[in-house]
C-alpha positions, 0 to 999 in steps of 0.5 A: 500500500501506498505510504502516507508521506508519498500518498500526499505528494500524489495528491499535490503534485501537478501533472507535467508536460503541459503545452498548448492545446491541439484543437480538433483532436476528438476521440471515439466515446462510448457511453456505459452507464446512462442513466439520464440527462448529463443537465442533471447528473454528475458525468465521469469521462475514462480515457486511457493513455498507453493502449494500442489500437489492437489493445482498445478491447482490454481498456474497455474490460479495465474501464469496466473493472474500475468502474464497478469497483468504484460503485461498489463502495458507499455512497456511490453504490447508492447513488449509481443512478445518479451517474452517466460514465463515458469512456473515450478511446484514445489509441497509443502508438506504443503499449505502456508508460514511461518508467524512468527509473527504468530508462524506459519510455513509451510513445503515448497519447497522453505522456504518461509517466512513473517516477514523476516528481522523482517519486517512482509511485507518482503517475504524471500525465499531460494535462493538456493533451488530456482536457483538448481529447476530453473538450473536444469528445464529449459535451461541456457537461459530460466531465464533471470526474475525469479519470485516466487509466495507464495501461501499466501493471505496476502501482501508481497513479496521482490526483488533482482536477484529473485523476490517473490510476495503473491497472494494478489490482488495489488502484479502485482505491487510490481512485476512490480517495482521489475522488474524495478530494476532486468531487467531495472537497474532503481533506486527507485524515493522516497525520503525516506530511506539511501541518498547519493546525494554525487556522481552522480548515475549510474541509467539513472533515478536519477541525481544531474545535474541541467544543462538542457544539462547534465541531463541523459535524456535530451541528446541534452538540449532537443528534439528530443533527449532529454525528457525535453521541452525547456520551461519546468523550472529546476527544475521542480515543477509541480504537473501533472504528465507524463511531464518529467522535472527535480524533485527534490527528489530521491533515498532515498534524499528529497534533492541534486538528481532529478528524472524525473517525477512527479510520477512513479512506482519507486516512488510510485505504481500504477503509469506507469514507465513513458517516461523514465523508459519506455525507459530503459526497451525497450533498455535493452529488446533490450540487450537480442533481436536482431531486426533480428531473422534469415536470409538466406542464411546462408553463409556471402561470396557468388558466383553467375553467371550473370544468376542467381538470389538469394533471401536474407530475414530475419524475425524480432520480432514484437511489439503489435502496430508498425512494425520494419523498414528494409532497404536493401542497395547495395554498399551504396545505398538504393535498397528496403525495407521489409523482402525480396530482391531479387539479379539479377546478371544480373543487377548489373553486374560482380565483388564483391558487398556489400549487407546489410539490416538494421533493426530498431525499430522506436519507439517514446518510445527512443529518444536516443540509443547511443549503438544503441541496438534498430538496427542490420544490417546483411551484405552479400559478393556477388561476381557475375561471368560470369564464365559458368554455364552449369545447371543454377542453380546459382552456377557456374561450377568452385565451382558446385559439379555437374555442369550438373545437377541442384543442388542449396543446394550443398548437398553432404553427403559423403562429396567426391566432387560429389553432390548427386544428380548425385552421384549413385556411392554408394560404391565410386569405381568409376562407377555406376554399379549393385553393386551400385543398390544392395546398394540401394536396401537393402537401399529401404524406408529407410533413407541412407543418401548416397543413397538418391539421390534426397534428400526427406528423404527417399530412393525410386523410385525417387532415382532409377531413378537417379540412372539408368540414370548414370548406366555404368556411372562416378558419375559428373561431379563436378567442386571440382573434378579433 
């Protein structure tokens, strides 16, 4: 394993060899986990340096091995689902790294290198060979982790804004801890290395307060919205691990900052991030995903009749093992749960109401959110009239495009006031007409927007029909129309 005083130098050490970016340079991607729009999930790009074209198979194999090993560990076995994981060929003239220790080198895509920085461990590579592959393969919002894999055997690898891990067996772990820092902003828990216990730290995983109320993660002096049991001593000696406590020894101090735990995997590898690390890492996924994916209707101002009903959904993310709460409210007061509410107008009457659903993650995992990243709230303005509406489609005549005709999706392609649907006046001059009908007809089976009345995506006999209900006729009535 790794030693403490080498493990630190992984993390600080910048990658080497940057020289200016080489537009164009895009590789083959392939997308391995999906699980949702990249808009509203954390994406994690795999490059390899030192695979051969004839070696692309086995990266995808090792792709796969460090990726299952990675969800396989808390949180983010939990939060897999919360992932998208794209791995991008990059194709190496030669097989390997560079082992100056060795005298030996490689030509690689990305440069990598061991011994960087003289320490042979510590895996360098190009950093901005890296980010030009990485830019110009996948969307702005597909790299929000970025991992290189070395096609190298021998134990190695580093951390900074782009992890690098070798193939050896035990790296699942060096990546894990690296994450820690790039993605939770988690502060390495040895006590080996350059200390300055002078301040109290920024990360929520070191602290030099004493006093069980001031302590990071005992918020409240204790549960529910702290970790540390009120008969647990501070500072903490115990030997066992998984109780949070206050352990002295951390960030490279023996002395003067704490840690939480006994032992984790910012202090030592092998061991789960532990109760709050864990936190951590689930309210900073939840900085880049919103508990609500999507919801309907679109428009945040709405007007119904009181004959009319409407229903309102959404749809969440979805963890391994445990559910998201959602709760609808009306004017204040609590009216359903689930992913669908249905609005009557006839029961709550005339007059301008406030709809909202709230959804939560309830995860026992986080006792205190104070930015409250783990809950989203989606609110609706619903104004309810008894203004007539002559089709009873929901929308009522003073803002219906065609007010005898039912036409809830409004669609009007022409954008003149008139829905399609009872708008056959396709060259606008104001009656529907033989003119019209040879519009259409040179239109037929194709996809005019304007003449497809019925909105099925294609101009047809459907179309036809509407159309000779309205011959010799005005296109209407429509309420937005004078």
């Amino acid at each position: 394993m790794l030693t403490r005083t080498v493990h630190f130098v992984f993390r600080t050490v910048l990658c080497l060899g940057l020289t200016a970016p080489v537009s164009g340079w895009a590789e083959p991607v392939t997308t391995i986990r999906s699980n949702g729009d990249s808009a509203n999930r954390v994406d994690m790009a795999v490059l390899g340096d030192g695979y051969t074209e004839t070696e692309l198979g086995k990266f995808a194999l090792d792709t796969e091995t460090a990726v299952a090993g990675f969800f396989a560990q808390q949180p983010f076995k939990e939060y897999e689902k919360y992932f998208n994981v794209h791995r991008i060929d990059v194709i190496s003239t030669e097989s390997g790294a560079d082992h100056p220790e060795l005298g030996t080198y490689k030509a690689t895509a990305l440069d990598a290198t061991y011994n960087c920085a003289g320490i042979q461990r510590l895996i360098c590579v190009n950093a901005s060979k890296v980010m030009t592959v990485v830019n110009n393969s996948v969307a702005p919002n597909q790299m929000d982790i970025i991992l290189v894999i070395v096609n190298d055997p021998t134990y190695g690898g580093s951390g900074g804004s782009i992890t690098v891990a070798s193939t050896h067996s035990s790296v699942v772990e060096l990546v894990l801890h690296e994450t820690g820092h790039t993605f939770g902003l988690l502060a390495d828990e040895y006590n080996s290395g350059s200390c300055n216990n002078a301040s109290e730290p920024a990360e929520v995983n070191v602290t030099k307060e004493i006093s069980r109320d001031r302590i990071k993660w005992n918020v409240g002096g204790g549960p529910p919205t702290g970790w540390i049991e009120l008969s647990t001593p501070l500072p903490t000696t115990s030997t066992t691990t998984g109780i949070p406590g206050l352990y002295e020894g951390a960030k490279y101090c023996v002395t003067g900052l704490y840690r939480p735990t006994y032992r984790s995997k910012m202090e030592i590898l092998g061991f789960p991030f532990e109760q709050i690390n864990e936190e951590q890492l689930i309210k900073r996924t939840y900085n880049w995903v919103s508990p609500i994916d999507a919801s309907s209707p679109a428009e945040s101002i709405m007007v119904m009749t009181g004959s009319s009903s409407q229903v309102f959904q959404i749809t969440v993310p979805t963890p391994s093992t445990h559910s998201l709460t959602a709760i609808w409210t009306l004017n204040g007061a609590t009216v359903g749960t689930g992913l669908t509410y249905t609005l009557n107008g006839g029961t709550v009457g005339p007059g301008t109401h406030a709809l909202e659903v709230t959804v939560t993650d309830p995860t026992e995992k986080v006792r205190n959110d104070p930015a409250k990243v783990l809950v989203e709230t989606r609110s609706w303005t619903v104004s309810v009239t008894t203004a007539a509406d002559t089709d009873g489609d929901g929308i009522p005549d003073f803002s219906d495009n065609c007010t005898h005709v039912k036409n809830p999706d409004q669609r009007d392609t022409n954008s003149e006031g008139y829905g399609n649907i009872c708008d056959p006046d396709l060259n606008n001059d104001g009656i529907v007409n033989f003119a019209d009908l040879a519009i259409m007809k040179l239109g037929f089976f194709g996809n005019n927007p304007d003449a497809d009345l019925n909105g099925d995506g294609v101009v047809n006999f459907g179309d036809l029909a509407i159309l000779k209900t309205f011959f010799f006729k005005a296109p209407g009535p429509s309420g937005l129309v004078p």
